[in-house]
VMD Tcl script that builds the backbone (N, CA, C; Angstrom):
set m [mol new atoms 501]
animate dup $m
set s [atomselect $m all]
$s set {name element resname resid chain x y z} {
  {N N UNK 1 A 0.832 -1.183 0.000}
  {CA C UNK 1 A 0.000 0.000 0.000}
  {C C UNK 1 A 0.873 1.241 0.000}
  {N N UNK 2 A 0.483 2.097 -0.552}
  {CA C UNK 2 A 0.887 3.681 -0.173}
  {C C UNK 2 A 1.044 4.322 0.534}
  {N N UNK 3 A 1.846 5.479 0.283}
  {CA C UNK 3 A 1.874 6.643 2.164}
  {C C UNK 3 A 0.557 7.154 2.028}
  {N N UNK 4 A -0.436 6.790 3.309}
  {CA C UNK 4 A -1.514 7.916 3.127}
  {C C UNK 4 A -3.117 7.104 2.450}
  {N N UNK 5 A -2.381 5.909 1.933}
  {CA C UNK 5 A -3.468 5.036 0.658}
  {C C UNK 5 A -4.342 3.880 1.804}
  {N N UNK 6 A -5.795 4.252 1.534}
  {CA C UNK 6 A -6.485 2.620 2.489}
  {C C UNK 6 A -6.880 2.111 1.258}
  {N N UNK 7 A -6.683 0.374 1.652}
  {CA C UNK 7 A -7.289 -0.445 0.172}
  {C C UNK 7 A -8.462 -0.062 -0.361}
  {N N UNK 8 A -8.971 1.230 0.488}
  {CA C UNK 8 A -10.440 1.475 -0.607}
  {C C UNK 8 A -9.867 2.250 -1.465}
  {N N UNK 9 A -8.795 3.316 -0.914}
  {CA C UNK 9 A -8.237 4.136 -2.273}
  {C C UNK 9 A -8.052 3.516 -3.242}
  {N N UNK 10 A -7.355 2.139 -2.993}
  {CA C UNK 10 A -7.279 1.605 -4.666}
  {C C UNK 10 A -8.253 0.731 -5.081}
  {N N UNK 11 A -8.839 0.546 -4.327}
  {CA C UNK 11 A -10.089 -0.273 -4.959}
  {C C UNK 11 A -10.853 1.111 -6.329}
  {N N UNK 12 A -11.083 2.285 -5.549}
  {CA C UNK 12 A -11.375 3.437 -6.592}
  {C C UNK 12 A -10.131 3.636 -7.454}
  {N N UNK 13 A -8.927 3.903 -7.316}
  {CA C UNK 13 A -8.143 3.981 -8.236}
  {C C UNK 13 A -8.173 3.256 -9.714}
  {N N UNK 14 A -8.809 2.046 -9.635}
  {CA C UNK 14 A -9.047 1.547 -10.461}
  {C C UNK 14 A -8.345 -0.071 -10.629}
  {N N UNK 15 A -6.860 -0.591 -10.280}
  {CA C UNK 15 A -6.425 -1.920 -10.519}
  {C C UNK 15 A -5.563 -1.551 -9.469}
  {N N UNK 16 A -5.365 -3.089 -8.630}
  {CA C UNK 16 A -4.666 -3.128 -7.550}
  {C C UNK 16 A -3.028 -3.220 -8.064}
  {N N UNK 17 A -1.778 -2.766 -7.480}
  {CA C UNK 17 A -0.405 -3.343 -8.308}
  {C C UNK 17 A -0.039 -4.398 -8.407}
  {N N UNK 18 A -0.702 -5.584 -7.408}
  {CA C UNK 18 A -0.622 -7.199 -8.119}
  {C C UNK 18 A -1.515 -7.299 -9.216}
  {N N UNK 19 A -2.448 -6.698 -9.502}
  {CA C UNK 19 A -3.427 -7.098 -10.855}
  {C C UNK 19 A -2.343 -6.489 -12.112}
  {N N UNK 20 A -2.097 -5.493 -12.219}
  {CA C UNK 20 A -0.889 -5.019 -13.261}
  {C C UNK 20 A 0.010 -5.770 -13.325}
  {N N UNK 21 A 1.173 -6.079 -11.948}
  {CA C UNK 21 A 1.754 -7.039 -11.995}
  {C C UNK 21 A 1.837 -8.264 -13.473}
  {N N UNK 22 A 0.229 -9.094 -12.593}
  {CA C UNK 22 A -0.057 -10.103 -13.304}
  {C C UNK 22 A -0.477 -10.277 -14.809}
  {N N UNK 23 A -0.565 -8.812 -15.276}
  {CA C UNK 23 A -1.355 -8.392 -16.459}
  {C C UNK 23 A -0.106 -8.324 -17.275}
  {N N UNK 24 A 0.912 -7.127 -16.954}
  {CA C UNK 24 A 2.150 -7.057 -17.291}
  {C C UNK 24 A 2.738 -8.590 -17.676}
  {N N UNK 25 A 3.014 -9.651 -17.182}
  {CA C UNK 25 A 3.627 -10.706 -17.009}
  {C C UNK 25 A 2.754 -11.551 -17.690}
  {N N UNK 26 A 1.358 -11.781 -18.403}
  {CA C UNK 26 A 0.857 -12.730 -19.247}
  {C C UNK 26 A 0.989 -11.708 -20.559}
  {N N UNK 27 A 1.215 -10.338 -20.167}
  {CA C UNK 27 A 1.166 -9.401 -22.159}
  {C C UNK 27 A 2.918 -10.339 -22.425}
  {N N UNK 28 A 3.544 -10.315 -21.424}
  {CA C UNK 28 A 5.239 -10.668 -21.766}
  {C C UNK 28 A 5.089 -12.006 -22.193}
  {N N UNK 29 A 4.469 -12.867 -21.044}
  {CA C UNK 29 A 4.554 -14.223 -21.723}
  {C C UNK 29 A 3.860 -14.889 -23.177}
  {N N UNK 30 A 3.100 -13.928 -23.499}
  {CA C UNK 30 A 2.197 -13.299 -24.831}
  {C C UNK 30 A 3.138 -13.009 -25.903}
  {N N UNK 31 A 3.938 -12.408 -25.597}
  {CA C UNK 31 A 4.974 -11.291 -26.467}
  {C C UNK 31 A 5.939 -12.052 -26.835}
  {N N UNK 32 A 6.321 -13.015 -25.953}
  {CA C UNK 32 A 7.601 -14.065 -26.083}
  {C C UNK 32 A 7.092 -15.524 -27.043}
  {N N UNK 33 A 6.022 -15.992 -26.984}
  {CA C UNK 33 A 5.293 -17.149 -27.626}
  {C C UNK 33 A 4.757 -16.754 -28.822}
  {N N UNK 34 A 4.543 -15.586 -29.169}
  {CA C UNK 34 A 4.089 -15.302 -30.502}
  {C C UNK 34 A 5.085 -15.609 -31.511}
  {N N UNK 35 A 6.234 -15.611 -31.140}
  {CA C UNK 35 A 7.487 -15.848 -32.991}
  {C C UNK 35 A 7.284 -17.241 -32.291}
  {N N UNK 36 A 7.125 -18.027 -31.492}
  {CA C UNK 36 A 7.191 -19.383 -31.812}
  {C C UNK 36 A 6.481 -20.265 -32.877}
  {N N UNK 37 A 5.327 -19.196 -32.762}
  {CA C UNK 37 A 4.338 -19.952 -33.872}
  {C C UNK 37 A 4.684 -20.099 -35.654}
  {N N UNK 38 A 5.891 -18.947 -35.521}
  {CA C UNK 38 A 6.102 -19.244 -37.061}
  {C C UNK 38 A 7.729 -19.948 -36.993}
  {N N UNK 39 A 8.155 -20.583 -36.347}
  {CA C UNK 39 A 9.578 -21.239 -36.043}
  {C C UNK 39 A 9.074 -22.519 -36.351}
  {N N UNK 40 A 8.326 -23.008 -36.726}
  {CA C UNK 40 A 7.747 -24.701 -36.830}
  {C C UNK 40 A 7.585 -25.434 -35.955}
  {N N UNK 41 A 7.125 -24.532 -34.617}
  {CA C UNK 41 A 7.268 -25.248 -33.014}
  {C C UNK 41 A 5.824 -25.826 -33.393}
  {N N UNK 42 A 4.474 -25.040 -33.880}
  {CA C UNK 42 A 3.424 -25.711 -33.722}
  {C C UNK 42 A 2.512 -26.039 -35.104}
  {N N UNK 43 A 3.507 -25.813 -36.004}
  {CA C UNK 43 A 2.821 -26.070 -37.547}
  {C C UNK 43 A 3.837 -27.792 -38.095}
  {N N UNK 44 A 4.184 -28.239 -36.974}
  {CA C UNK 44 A 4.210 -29.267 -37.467}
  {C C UNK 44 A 3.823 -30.907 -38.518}
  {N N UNK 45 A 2.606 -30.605 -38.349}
  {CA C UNK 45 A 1.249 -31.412 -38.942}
  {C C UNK 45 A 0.901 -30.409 -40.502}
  {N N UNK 46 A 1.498 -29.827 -40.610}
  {CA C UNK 46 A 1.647 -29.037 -42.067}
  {C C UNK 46 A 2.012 -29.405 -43.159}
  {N N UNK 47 A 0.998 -29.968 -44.282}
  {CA C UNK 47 A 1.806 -30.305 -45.584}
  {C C UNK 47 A 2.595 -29.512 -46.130}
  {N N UNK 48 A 3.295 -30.596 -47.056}
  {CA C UNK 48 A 4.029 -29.325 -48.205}
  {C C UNK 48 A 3.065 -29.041 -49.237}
  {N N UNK 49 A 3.090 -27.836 -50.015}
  {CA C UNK 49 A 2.738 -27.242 -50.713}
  {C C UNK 49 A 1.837 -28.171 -51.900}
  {N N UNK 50 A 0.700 -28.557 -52.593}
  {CA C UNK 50 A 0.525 -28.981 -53.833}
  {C C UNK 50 A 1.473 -28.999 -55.144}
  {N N UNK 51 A 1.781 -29.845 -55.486}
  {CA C UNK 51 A 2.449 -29.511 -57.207}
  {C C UNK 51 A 1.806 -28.256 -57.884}
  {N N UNK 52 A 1.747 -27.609 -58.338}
  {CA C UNK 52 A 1.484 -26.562 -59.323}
  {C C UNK 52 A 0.795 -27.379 -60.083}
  {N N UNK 53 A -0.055 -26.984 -61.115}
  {CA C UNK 53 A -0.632 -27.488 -62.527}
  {C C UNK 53 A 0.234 -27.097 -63.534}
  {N N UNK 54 A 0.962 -25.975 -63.137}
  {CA C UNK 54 A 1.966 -25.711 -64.495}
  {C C UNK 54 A 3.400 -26.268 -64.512}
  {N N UNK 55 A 3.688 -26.872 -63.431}
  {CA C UNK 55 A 4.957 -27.657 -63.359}
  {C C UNK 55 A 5.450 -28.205 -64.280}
  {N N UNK 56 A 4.560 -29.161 -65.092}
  {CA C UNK 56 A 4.572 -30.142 -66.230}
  {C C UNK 56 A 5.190 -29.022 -67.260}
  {N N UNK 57 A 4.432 -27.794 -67.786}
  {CA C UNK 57 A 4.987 -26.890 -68.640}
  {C C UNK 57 A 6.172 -26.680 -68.602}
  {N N UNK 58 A 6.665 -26.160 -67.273}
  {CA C UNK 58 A 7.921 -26.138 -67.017}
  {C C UNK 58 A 8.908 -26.968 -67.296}
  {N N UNK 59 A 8.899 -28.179 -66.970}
  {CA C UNK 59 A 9.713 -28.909 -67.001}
  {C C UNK 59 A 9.764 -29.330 -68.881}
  {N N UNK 60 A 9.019 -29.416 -69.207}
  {CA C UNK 60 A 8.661 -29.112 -70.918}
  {C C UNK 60 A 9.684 -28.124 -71.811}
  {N N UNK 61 A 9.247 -27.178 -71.127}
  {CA C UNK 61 A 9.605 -26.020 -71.751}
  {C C UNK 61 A 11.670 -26.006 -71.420}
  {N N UNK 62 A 11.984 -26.518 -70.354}
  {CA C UNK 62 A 13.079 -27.086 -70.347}
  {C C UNK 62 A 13.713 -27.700 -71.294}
  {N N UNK 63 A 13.305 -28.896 -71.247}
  {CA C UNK 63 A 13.611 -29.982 -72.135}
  {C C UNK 63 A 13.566 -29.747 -73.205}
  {N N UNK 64 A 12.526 -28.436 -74.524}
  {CA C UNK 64 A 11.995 -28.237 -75.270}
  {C C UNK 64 A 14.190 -27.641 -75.611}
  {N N UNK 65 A 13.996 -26.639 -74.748}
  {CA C UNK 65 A 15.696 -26.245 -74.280}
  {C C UNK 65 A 17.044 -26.401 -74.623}
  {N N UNK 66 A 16.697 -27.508 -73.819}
  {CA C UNK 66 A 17.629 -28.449 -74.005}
  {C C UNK 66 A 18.228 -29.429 -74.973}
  {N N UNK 67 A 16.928 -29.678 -75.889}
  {CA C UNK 67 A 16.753 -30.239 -77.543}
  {C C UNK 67 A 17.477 -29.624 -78.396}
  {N N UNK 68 A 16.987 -28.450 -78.163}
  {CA C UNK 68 A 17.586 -27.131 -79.018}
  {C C UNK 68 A 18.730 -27.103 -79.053}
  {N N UNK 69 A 19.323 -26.653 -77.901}
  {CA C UNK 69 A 20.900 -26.302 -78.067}
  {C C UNK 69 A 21.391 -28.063 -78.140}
  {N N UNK 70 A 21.045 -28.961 -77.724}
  {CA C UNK 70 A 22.004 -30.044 -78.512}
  {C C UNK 70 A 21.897 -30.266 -80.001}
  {N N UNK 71 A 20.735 -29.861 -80.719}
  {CA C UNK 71 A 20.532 -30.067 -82.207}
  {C C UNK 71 A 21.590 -29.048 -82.617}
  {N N UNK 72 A 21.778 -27.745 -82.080}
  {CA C UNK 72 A 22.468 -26.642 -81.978}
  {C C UNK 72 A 23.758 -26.906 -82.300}
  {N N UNK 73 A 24.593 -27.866 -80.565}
  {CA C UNK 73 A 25.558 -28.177 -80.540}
  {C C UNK 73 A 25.642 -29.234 -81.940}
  {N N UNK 74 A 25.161 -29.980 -82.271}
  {CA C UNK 74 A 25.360 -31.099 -82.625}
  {C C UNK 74 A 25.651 -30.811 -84.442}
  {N N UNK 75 A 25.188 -29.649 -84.644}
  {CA C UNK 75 A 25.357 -29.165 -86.030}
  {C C UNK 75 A 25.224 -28.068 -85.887}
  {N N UNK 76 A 26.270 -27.308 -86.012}
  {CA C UNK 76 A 26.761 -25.743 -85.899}
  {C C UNK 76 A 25.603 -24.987 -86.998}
  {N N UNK 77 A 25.226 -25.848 -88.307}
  {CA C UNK 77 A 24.777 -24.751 -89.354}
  {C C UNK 77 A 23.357 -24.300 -88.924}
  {N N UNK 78 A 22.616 -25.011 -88.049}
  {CA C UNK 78 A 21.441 -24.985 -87.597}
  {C C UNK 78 A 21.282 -24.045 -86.630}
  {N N UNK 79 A 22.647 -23.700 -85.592}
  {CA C UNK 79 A 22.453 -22.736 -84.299}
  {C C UNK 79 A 21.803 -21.421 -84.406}
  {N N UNK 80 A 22.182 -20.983 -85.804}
  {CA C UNK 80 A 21.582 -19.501 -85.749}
  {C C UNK 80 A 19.943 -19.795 -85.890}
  {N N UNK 81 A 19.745 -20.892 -86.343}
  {CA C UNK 81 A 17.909 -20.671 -86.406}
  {C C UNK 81 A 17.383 -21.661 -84.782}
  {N N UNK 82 A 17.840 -21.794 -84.614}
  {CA C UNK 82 A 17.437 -23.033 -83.250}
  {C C UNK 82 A 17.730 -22.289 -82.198}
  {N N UNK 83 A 19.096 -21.217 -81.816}
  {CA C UNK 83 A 19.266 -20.817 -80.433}
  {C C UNK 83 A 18.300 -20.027 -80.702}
  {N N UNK 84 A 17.740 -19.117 -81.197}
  {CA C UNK 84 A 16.753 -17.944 -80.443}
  {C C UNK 84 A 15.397 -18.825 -80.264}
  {N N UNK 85 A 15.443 -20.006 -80.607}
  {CA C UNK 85 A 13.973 -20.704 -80.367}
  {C C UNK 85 A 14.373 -21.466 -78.616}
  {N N UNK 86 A 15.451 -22.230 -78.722}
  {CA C UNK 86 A 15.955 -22.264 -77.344}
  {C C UNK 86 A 16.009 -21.383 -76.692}
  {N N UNK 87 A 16.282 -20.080 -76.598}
  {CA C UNK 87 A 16.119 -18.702 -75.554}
  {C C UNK 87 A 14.584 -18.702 -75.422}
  {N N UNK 88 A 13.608 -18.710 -76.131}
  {CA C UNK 88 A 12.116 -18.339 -76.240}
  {C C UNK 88 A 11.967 -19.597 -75.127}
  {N N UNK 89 A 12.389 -20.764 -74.940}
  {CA C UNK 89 A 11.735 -21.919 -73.834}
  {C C UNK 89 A 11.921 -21.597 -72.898}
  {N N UNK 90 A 13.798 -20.848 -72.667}
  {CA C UNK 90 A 14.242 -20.778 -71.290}
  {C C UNK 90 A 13.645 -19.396 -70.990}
  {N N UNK 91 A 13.257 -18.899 -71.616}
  {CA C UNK 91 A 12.102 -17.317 -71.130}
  {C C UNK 91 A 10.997 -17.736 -70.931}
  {N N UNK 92 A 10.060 -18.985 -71.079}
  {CA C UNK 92 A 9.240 -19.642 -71.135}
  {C C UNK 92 A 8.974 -19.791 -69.356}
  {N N UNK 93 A 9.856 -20.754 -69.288}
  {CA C UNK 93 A 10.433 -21.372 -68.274}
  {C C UNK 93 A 10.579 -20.659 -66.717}
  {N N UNK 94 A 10.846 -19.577 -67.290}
  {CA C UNK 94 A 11.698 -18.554 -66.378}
  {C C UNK 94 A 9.937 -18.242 -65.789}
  {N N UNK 95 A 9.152 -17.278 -67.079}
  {CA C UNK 95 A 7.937 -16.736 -66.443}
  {C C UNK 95 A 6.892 -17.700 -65.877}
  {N N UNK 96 A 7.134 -18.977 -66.318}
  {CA C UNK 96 A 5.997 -19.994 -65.545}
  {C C UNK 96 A 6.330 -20.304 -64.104}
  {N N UNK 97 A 7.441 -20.172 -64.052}
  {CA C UNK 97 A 8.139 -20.271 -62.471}
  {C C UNK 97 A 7.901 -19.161 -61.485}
  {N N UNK 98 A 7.958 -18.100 -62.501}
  {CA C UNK 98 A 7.974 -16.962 -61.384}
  {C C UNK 98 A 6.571 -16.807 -61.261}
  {N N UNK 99 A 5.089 -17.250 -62.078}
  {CA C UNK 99 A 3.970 -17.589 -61.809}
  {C C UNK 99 A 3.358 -18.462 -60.727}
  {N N UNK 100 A 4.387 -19.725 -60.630}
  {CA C UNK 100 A 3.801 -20.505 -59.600}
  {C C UNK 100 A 5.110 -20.146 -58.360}
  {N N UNK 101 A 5.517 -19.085 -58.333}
  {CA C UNK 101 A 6.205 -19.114 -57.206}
  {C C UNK 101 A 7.497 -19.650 -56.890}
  {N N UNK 102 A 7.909 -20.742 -57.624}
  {CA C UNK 102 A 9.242 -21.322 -57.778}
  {C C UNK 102 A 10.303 -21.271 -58.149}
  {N N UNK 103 A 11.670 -20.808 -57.380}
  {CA C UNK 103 A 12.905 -20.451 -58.166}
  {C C UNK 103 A 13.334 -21.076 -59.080}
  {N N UNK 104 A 14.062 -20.617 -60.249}
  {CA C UNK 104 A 14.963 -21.100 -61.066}
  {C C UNK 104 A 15.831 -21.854 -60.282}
  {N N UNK 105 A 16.251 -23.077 -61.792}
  {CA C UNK 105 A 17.434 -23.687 -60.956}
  {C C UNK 105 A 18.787 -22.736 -61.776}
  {N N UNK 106 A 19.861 -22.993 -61.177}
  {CA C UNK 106 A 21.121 -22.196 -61.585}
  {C C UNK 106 A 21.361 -22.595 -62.663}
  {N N UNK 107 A 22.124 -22.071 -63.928}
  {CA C UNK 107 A 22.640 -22.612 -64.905}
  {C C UNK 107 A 22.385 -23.257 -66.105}
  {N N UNK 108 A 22.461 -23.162 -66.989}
  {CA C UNK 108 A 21.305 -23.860 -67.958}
  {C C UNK 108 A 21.449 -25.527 -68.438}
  {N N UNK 109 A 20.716 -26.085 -69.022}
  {CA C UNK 109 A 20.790 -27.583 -68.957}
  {C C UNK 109 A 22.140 -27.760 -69.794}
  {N N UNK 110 A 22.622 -29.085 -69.597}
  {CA C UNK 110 A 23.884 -29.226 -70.447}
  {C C UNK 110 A 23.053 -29.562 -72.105}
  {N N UNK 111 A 23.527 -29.406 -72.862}
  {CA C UNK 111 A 23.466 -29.758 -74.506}
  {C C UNK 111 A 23.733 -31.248 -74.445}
  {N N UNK 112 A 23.278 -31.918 -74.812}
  {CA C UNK 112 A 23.630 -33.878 -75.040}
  {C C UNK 112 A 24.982 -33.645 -76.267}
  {N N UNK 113 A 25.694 -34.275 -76.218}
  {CA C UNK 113 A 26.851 -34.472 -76.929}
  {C C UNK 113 A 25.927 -36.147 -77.987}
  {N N UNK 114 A 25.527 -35.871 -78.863}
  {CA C UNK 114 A 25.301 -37.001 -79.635}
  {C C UNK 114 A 25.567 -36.394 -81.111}
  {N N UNK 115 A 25.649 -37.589 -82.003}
  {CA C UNK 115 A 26.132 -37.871 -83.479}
  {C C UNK 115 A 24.991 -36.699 -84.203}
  {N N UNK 116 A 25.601 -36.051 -85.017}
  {CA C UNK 116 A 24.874 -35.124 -85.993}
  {C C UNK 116 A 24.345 -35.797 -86.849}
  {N N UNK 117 A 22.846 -35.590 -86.508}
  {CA C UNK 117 A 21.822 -36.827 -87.434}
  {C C UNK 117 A 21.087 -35.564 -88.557}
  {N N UNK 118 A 21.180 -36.161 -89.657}
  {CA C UNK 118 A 20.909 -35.029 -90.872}
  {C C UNK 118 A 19.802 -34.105 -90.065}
  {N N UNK 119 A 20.183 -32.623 -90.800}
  {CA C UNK 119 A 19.489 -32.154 -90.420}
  {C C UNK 119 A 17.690 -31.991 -90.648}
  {N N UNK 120 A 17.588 -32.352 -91.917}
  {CA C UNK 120 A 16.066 -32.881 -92.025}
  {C C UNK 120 A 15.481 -33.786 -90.630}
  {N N UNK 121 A 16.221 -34.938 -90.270}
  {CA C UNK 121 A 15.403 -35.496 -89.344}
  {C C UNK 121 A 15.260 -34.608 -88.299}
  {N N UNK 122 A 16.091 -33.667 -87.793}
  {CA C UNK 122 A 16.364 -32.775 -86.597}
  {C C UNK 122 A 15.384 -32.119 -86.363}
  {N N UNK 123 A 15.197 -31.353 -87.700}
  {CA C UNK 123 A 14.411 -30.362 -87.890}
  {C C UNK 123 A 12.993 -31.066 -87.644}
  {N N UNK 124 A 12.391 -32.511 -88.290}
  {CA C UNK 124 A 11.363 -33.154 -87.780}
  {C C UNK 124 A 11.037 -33.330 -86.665}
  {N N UNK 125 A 12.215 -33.851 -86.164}
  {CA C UNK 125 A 11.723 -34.240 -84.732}
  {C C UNK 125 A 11.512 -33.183 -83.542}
  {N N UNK 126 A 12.061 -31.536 -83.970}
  {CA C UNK 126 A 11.695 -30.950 -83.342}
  {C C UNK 126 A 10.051 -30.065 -83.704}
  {N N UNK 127 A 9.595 -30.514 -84.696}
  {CA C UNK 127 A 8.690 -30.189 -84.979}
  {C C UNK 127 A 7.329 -30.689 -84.161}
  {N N UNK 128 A 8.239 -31.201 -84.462}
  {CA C UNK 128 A 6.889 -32.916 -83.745}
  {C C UNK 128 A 7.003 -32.708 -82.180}
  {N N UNK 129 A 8.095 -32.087 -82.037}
  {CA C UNK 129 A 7.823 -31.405 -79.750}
  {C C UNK 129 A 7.548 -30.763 -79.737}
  {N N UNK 130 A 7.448 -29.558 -80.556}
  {CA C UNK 130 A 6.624 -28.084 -80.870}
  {C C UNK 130 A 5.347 -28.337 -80.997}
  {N N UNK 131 A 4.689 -29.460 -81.723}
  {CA C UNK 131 A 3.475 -29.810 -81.613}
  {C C UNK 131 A 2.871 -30.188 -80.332}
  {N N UNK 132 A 3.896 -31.019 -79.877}
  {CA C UNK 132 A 2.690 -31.774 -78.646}
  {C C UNK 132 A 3.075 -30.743 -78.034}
  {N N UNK 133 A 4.234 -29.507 -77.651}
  {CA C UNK 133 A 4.133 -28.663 -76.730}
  {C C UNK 133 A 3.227 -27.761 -76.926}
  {N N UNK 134 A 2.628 -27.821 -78.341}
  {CA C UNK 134 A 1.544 -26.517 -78.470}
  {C C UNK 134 A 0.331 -27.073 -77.306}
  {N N UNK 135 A -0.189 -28.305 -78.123}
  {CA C UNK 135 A -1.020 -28.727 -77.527}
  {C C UNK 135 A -0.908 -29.210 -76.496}
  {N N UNK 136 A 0.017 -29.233 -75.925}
  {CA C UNK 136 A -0.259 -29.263 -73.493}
  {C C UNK 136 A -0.735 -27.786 -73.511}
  {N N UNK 137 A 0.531 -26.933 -73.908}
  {CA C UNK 137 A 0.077 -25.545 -73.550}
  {C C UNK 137 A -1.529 -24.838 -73.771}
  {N N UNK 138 A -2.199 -25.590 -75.133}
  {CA C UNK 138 A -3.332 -24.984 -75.177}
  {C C UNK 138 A -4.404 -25.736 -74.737}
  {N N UNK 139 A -3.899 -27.160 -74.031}
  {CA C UNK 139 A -4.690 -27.716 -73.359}
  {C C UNK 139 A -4.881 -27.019 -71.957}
  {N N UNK 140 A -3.708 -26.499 -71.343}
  {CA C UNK 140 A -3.298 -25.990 -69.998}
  {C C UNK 140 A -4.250 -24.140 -69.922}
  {N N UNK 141 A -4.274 -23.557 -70.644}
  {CA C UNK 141 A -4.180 -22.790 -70.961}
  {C C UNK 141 A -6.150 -22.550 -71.308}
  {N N UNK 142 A -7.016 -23.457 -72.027}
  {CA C UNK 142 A -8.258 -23.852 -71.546}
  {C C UNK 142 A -8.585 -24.244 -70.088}
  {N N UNK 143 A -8.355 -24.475 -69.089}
  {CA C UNK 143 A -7.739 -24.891 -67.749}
  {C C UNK 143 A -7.707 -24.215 -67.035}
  {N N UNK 144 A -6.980 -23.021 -67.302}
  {CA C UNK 144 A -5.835 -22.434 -66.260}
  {C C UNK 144 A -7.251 -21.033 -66.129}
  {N N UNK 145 A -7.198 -20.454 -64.977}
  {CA C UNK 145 A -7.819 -19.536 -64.433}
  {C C UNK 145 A -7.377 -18.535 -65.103}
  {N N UNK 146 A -7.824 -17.119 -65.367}
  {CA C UNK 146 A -7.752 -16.304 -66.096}
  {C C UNK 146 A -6.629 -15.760 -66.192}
  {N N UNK 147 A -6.154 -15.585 -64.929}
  {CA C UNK 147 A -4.778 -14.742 -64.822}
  {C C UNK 147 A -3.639 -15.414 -65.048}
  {N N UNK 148 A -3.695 -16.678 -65.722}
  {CA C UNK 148 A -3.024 -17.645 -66.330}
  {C C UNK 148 A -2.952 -17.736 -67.574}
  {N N UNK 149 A -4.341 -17.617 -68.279}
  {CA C UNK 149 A -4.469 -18.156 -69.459}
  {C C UNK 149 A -3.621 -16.846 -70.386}
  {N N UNK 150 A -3.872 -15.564 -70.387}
  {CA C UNK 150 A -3.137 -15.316 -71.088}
  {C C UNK 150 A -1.184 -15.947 -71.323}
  {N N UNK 151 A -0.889 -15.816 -70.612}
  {CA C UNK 151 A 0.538 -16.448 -71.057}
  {C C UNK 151 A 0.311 -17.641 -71.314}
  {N N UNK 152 A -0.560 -19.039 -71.152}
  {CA C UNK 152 A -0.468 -20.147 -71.256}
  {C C UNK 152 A -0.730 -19.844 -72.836}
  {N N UNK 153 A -1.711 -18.983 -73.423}
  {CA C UNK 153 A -1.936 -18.895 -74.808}
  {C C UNK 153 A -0.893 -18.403 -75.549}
  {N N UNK 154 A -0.248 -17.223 -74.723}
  {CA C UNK 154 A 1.243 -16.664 -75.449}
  {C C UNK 154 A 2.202 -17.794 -75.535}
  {N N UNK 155 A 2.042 -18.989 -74.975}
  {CA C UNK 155 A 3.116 -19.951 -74.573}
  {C C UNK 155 A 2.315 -20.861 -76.303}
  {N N UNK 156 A 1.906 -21.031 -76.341}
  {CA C UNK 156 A 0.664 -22.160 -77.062}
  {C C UNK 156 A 1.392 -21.442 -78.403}
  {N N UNK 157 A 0.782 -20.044 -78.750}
  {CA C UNK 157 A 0.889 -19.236 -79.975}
  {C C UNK 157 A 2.594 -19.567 -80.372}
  {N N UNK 158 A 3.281 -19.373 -79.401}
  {CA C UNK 158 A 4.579 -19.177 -79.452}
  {C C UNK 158 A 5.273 -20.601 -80.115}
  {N N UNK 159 A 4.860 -21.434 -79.845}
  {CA C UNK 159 A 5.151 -23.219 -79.876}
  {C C UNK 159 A 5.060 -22.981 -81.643}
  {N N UNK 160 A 3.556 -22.733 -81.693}
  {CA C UNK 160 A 2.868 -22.549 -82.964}
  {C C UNK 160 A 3.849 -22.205 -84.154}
  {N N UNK 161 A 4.091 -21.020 -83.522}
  {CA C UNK 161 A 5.168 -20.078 -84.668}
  {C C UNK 161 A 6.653 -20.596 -84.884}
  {N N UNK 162 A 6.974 -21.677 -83.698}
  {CA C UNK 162 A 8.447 -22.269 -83.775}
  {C C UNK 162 A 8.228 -23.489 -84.735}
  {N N UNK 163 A 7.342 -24.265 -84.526}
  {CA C UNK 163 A 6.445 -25.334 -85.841}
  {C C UNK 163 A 6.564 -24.509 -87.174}
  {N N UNK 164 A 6.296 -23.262 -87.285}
  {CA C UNK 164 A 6.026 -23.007 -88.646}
  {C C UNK 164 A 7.717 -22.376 -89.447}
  {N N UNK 165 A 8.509 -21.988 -88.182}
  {CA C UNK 165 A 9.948 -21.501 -88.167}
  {C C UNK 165 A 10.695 -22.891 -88.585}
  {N N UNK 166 A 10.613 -23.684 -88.122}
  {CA C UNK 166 A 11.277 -25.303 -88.449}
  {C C UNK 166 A 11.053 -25.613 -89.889}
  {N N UNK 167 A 9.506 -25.164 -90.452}
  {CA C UNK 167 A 9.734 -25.769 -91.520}
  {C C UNK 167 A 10.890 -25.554 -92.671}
}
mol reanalyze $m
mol bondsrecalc $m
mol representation Tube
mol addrep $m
């Protein structure tokens, strides 16, 4: 108690100094348990994340990539028309990732070191992945929620125009 203070004074004062006390000391123990909750003390029972729906693209649009610059590597006379179609996947690639949230990996895929197979077949067989990549993309792309579909269609159109660049 106070100089001068009877417990009715503080009963009117309004809170006794053990009630503050105790008030003080659950805001602290309050204050201290709150970052626990995002340290993984109590989100244990937490899945990981869903796959994306556009993952598959991605990893596509990779590989689509990666075709490229080995047809590239594999016959020098072809690079000038094949690398800027390989840059268009790995830009592909890049914006579908940064759509679903997922970093790039470092570095770009290696080129396959295989036998320079005429370039007619080359040129076929990349035709023929430009196709089925049109059609995931414009399958994906019917699918995909609005704020998707435009690039899934820029992705689709784009396939399109590398099919008609091959010939």
């Amino acid at each position: 108690m106070g100089i001068g203070r009877t417990p009715s004074d503080q009963v009117r004062a309004g809170h006794s100094r053990r009630w503050l006390l105790r008030a003080g000391g659950l805001v602290a123990l309050g204050g201290a348990t709150a970052p626990l909750t995002g340290c993984d003390l109590f989100d244990r029972d937490e899945e990981p994340p869903e796959p994306d729906a556009l993952e598959p693209l991605v990893a596509e649009a990779l590989a689509l990539e990666a075709r490229y610059r080995a047809a590239a590597t594999a016959d020098p006379a072809l690079a000038g028309r094949l690398t800027p179609i390989a840059d268009a996947h790995r830009a592909h690639a890049e914006e579908l990732r940064r759509v679903i949230g997922r970093p790039a990996p470092s570095g770009t895929p290696a080129a396959g070191s295989a036998s320079a197979p005429a370039p007619d077949a080359v040129l076929t067989e990349l035709r023929r992945a430009e196709q089925e990549g049109r059609t995931n993309a414009a399958k994906a792309c019917a699918a995909a929620p609005a704020e998707r579909a435009a690039l899934l269609g820029s992705i689709a159109a784009a396939r399109a125009t590398h099919v008609e660049a091959l010939k």
